[in-house]
matplotlib code that plots the C-alpha trace (Angstrom):
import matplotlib.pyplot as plt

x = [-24.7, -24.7, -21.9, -19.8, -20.3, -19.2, -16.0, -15.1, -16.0, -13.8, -10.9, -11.1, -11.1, -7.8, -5.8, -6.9, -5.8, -2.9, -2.1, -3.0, -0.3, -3.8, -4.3, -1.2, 0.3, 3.7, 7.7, 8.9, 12.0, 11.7, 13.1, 9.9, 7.6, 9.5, 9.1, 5.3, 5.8, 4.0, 3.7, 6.7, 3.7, 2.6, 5.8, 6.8, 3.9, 4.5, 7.5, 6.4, 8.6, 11.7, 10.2, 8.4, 5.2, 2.7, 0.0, -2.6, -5.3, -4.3, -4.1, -7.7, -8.9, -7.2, -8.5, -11.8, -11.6, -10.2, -13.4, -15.6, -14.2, -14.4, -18.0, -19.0, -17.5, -19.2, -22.7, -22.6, -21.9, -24.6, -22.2, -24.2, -28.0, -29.7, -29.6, -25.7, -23.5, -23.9, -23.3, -20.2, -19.2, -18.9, -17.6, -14.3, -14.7, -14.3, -11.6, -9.6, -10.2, -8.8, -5.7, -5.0, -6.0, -3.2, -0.6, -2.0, -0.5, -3.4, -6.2, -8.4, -7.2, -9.8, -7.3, -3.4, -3.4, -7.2, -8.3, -11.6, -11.7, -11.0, -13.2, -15.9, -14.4, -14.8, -18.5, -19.6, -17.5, -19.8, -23.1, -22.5, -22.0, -24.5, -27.1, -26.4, -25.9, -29.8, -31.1, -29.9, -30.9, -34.5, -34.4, -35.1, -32.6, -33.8, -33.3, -29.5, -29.2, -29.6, -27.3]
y = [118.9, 121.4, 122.9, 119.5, 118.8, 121.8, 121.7, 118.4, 119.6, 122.8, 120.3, 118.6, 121.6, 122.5, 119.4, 120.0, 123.6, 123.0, 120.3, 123.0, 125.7, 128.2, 130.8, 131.5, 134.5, 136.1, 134.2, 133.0, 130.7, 126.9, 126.7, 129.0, 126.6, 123.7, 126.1, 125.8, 122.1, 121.4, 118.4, 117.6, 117.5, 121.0, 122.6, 121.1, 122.0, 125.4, 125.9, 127.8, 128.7, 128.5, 130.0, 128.9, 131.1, 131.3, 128.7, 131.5, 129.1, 126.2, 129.6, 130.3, 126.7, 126.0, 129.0, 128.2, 124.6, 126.1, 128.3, 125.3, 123.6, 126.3, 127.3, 123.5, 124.1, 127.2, 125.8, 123.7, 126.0, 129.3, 132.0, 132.1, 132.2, 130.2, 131.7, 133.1, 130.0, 131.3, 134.9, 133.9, 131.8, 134.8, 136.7, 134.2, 133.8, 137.5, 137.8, 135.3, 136.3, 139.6, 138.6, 136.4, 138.1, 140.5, 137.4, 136.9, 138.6, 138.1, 140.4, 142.1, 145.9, 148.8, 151.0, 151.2, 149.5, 148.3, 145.1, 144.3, 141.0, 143.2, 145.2, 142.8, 140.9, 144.4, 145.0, 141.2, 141.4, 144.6, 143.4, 139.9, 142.2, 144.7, 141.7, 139.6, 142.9, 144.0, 140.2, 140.5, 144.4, 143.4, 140.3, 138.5, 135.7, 134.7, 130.9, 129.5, 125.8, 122.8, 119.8]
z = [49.1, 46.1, 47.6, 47.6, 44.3, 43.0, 44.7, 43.5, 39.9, 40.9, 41.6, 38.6, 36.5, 38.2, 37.1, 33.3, 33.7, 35.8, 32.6, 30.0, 31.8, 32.4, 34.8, 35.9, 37.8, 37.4, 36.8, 39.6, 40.7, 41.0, 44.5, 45.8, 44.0, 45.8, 49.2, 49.1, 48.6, 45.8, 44.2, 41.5, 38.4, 39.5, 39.2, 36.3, 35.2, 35.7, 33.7, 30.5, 28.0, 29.9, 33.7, 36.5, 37.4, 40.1, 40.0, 41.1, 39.8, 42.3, 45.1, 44.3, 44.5, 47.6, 49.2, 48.4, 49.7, 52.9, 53.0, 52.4, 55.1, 57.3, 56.5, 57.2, 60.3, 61.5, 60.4, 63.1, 65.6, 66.6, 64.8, 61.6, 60.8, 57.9, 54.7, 55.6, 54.1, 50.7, 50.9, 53.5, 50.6, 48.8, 50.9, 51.1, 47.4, 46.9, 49.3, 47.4, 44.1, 44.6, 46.5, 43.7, 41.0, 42.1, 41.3, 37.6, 34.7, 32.5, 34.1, 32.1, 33.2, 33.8, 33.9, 34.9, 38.0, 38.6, 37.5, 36.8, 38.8, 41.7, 41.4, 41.1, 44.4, 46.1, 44.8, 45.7, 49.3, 50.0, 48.3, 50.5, 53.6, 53.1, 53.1, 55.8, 58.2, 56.7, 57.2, 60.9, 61.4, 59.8, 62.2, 58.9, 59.6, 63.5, 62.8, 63.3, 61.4, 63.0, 63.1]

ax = plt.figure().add_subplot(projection="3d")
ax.plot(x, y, z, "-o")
ax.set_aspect("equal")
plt.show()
């Protein structure tokens, strides 16, 4: 339920920044925007000072409401053990975060071409890993969830 909740607030955080002209990725051309089939208010949206750019914020929150869906999905079924939605979720997180961070022109930059975001993504993707494959080895997550 915690879960739900969030990603409704998530959704509402995109309109303001999608409204705002935040978090967005590099210039692109309108008719690729109208390609994805977004929304008219979205694209417009998108046109800053005379370009169109990547919407990477509404990228990363429909990823993430993809992964939702999906992890909803697999706790019903016997593929993952309780304790395992959350560091899945961050696992997909991660995942998305650094494909999309790749889009934004705004990173914060280590160094030429490594972003810090990424690298973050990178270090939680292993971290999330690392502890579900040690729950499993240490036959500390026996239990699957129940419906």
């Amino acid at each position: 339920m915690f879960l739900q909740k969030g990603r409704v607030l998530h959704f509402g955080n995109l309109l303001i920044l999608l409204l705002q002209q935040e978090a967005h990725g590099a210039e692109v051309t309108r008719t690729l925007l109208e390609n994805l089939h977004l929304p008219k208010f979205i694209i417009d949206q998108m046109y800053i000072d005379g370009s169109y750019y990547h919407p990477t914020f509404l990228y990363e929150s429909t990823w993430n409401f993809i992964g939702f869906i999906i992890l909803l999905f697999m706790r019903r079924t016997h593929l993952i053990r309780q304790g395992e939605v959350f560091l899945l979720y961050v696992i997909w997180y991660s995942i998305g975060r650094f494909l999309v961070e790749g889009l934004r022109t705004d990173s914060l930059m280590l160094t030429d071409s490594l972003r810090m975001a990424q690298v973050i993504s990178l270090f939680l993707l292993g971290v999330s890993t690392f502890f579900i494959i040690i729950r499993r080895w240490k036959e500390l997550a026996k239990e699957h969830y129940t419906v």
